[in-house]
MARMIVEX-872398 format. One line per 2 residues: number of its first residue (from 1); their letters; for each residue x, y, z of N, C-alpha, C, O. Coordinates in Angstrom, 3 decimals. Layout:
N
NUM) A) X:Y:Z:X:Y:Z:X:Y:Z:X:Y:Z ~ ... $
END
This chain:
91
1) XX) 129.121:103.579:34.032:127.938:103.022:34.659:127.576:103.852:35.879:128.260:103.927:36.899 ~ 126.560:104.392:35.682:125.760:105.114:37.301:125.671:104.206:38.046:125.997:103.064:37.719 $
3) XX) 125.120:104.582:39.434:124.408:103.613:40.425:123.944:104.051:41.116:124.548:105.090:41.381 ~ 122.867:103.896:41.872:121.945:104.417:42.817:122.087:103.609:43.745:121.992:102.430:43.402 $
5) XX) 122.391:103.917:45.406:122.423:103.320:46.305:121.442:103.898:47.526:121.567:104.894:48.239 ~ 120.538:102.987:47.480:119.351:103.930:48.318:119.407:103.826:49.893:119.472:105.055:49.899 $
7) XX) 119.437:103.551:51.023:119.207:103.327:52.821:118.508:104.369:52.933:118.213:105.402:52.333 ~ 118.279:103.674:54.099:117.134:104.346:55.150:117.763:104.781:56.322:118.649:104.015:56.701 $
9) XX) 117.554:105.911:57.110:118.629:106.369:58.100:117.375:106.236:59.285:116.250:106.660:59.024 ~ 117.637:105.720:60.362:116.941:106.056:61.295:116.675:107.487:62.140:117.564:108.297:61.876 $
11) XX) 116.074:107.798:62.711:115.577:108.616:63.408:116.734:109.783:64.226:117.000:110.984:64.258 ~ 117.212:108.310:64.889:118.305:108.558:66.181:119.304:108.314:64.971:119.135:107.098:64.879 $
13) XX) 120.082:108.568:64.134:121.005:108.415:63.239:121.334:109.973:62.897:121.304:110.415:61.749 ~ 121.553:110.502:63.687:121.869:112.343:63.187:122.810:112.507:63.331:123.090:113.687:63.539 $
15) XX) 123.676:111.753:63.333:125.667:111.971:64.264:126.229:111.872:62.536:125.862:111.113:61.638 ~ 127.355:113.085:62.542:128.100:112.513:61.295:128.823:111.449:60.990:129.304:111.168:59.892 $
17) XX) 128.905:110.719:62.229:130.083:109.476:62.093:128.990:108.295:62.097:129.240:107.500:61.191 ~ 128.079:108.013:62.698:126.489:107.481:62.194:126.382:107.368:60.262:126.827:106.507:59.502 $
19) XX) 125.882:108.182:60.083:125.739:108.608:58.522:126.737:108.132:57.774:126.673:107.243:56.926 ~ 127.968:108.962:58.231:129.278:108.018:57.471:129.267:106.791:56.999:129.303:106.441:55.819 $
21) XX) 129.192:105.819:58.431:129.084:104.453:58.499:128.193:104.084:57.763:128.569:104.075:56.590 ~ 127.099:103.747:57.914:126.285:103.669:56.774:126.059:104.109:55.422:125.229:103.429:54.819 $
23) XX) 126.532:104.990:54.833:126.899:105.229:53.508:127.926:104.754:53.407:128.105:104.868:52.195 ~ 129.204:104.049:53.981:130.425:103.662:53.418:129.758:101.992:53.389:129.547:101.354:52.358 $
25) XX) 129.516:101.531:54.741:128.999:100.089:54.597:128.030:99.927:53.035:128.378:98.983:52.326 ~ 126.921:100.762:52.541:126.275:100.972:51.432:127.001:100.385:50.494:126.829:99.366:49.823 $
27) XX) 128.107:101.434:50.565:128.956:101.563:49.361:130.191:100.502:49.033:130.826:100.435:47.981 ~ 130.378:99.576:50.396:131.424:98.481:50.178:130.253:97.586:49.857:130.549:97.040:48.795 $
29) XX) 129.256:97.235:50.193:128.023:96.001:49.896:128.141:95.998:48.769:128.589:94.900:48.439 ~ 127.917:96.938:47.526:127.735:97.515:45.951:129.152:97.525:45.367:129.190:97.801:44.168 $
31) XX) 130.526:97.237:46.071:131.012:97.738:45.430:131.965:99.278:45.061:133.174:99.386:44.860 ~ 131.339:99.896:45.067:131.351:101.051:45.092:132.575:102.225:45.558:133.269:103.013:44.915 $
33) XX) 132.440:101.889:47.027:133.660:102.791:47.591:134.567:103.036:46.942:134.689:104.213:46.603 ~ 135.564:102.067:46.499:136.838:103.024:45.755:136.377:103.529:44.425:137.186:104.022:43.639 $
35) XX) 134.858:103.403:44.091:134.432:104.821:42.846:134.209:105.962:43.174:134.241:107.010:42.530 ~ 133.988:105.750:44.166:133.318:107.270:44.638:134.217:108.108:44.957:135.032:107.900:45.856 $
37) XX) 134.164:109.326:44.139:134.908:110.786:44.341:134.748:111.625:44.564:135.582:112.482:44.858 ~ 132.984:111.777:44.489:132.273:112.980:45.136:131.230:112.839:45.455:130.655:112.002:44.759 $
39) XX) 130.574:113.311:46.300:129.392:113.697:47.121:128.176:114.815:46.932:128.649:115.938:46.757 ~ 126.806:114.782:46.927:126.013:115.707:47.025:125.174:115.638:47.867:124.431:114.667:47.724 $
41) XX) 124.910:116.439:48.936:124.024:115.947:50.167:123.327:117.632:50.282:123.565:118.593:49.551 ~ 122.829:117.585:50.927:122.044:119.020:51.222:123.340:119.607:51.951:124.418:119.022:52.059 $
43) XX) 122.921:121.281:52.582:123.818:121.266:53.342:123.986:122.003:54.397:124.454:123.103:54.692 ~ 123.341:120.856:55.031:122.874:120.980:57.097:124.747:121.138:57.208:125.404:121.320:56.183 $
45) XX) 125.239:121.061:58.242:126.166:121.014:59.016:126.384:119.360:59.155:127.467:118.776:59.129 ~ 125.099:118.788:59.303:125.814:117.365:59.363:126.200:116.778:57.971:127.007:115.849:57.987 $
47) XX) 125.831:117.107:57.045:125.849:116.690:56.126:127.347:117.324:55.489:127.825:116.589:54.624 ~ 128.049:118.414:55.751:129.359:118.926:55.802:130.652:117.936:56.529:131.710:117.686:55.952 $
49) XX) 130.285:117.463:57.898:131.227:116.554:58.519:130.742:115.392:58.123:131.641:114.551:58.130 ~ 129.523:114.880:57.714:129.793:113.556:57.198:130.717:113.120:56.094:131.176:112.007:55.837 $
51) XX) 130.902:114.539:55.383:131.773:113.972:53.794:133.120:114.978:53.938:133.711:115.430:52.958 ~ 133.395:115.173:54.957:134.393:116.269:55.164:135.868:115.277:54.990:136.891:115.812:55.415 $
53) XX) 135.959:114.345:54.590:137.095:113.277:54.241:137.481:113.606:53.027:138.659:113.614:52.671 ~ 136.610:113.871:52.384:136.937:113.905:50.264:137.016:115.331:50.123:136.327:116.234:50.598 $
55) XX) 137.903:115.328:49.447:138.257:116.419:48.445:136.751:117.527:47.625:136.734:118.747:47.462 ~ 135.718:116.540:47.286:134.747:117.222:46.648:133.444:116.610:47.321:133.211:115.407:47.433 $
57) XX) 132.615:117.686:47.759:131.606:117.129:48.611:130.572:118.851:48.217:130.603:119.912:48.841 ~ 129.710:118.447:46.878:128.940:119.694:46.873:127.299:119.775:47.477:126.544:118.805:47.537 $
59) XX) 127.052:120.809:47.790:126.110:121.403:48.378:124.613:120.604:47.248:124.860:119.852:46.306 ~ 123.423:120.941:47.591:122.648:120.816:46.705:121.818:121.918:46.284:121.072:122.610:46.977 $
61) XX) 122.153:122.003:44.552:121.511:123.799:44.374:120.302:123.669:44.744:120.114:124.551:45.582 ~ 119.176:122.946:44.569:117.958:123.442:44.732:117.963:123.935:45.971:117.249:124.938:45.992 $
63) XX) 118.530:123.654:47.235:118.506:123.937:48.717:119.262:125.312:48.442:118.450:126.235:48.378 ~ 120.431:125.667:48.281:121.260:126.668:48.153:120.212:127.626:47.013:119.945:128.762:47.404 $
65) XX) 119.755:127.283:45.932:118.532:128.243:45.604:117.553:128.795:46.220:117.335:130.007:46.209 ~ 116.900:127.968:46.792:115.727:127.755:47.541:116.303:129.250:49.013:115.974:130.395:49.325 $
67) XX) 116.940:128.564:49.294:117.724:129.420:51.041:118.055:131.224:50.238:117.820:132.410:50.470 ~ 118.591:130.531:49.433:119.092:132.451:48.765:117.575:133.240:47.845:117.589:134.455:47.646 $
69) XX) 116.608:132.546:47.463:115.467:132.911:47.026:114.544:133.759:48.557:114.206:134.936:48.678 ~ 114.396:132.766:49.376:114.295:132.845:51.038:114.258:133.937:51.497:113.326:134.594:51.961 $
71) XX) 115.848:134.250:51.297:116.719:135.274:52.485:116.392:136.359:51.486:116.078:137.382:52.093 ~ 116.347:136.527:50.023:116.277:137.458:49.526:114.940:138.266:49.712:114.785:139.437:50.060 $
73) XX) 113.985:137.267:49.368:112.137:137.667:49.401:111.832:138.267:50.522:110.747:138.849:50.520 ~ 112.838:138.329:52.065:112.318:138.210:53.165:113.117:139.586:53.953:113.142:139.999:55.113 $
75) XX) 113.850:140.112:52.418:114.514:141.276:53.164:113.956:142.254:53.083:114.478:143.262:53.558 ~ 112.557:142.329:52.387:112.050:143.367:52.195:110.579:143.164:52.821:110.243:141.979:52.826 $
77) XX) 109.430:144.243:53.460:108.827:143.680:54.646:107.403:143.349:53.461:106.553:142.474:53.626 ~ 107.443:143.859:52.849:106.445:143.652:51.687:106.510:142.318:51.116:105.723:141.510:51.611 $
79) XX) 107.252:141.914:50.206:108.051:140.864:49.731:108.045:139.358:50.493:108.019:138.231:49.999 ~ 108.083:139.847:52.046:108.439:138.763:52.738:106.138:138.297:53.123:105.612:137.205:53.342 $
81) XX) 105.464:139.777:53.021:104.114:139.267:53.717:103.538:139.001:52.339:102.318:139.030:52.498 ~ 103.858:138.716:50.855:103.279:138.176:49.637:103.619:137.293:49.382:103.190:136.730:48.375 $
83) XX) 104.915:136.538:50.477:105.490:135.000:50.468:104.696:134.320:51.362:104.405:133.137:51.185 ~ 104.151:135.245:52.723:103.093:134.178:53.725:102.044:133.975:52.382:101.745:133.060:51.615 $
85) XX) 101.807:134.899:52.514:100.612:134.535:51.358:100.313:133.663:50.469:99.493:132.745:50.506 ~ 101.175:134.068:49.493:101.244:132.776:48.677:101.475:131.379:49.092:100.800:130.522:48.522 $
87) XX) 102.360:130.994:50.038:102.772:129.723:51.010:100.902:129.090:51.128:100.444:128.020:50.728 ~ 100.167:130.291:51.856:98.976:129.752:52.268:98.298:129.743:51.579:97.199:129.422:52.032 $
89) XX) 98.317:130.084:49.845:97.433:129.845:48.368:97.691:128.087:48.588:96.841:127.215:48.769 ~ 99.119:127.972:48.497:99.795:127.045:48.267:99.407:125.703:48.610:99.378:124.780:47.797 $
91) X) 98.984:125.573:50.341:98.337:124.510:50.766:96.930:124.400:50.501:96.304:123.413:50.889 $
END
């Protein structure tokens, strides 16, 4: 059985031990906690010490695509001024 456990994080909620709390409280309300074995969160730095307890805590590819697509397009000076560009087709 999947489950989706959705919250809302406030504003002022940027602390990893913040985040924690509230995804574990989530996850005892549902149930949940002793299922959970792994994690996928983007991957800011906070999002590293929030799940830095478990064993498996992966990155999210589209972000890790997205960042290495980025860094790649932008190493070249050409490459990087047909990405403004397009960005501003875009909007």
């Amino acid at each position: 059985m999947k489950a989706l456990v959705e919250k809302e994080f406030s504003k002022s909620t940027k602390k990893a031990k913040e985040y924690r709390q509230v995804v574990d409280d989530a996850l005892i309300e549902h149930g949940l906690l002793s299922k959970c074995f792994i994690f996928v969160s983007d991957n800011e730095n906070t999002m590293a010490a929030t799940f830095s307890g478990y064993e498996e805590r992966n990155g999210c590819f589209a972000h890790i695509e997205s960042k290495s697509s980025q860094k790649s397009l932008e190493s070249s000076e050409k490459l990087k001024e047909t990405r403004a560009r397009l960005r501003k087709l875009a909007q």
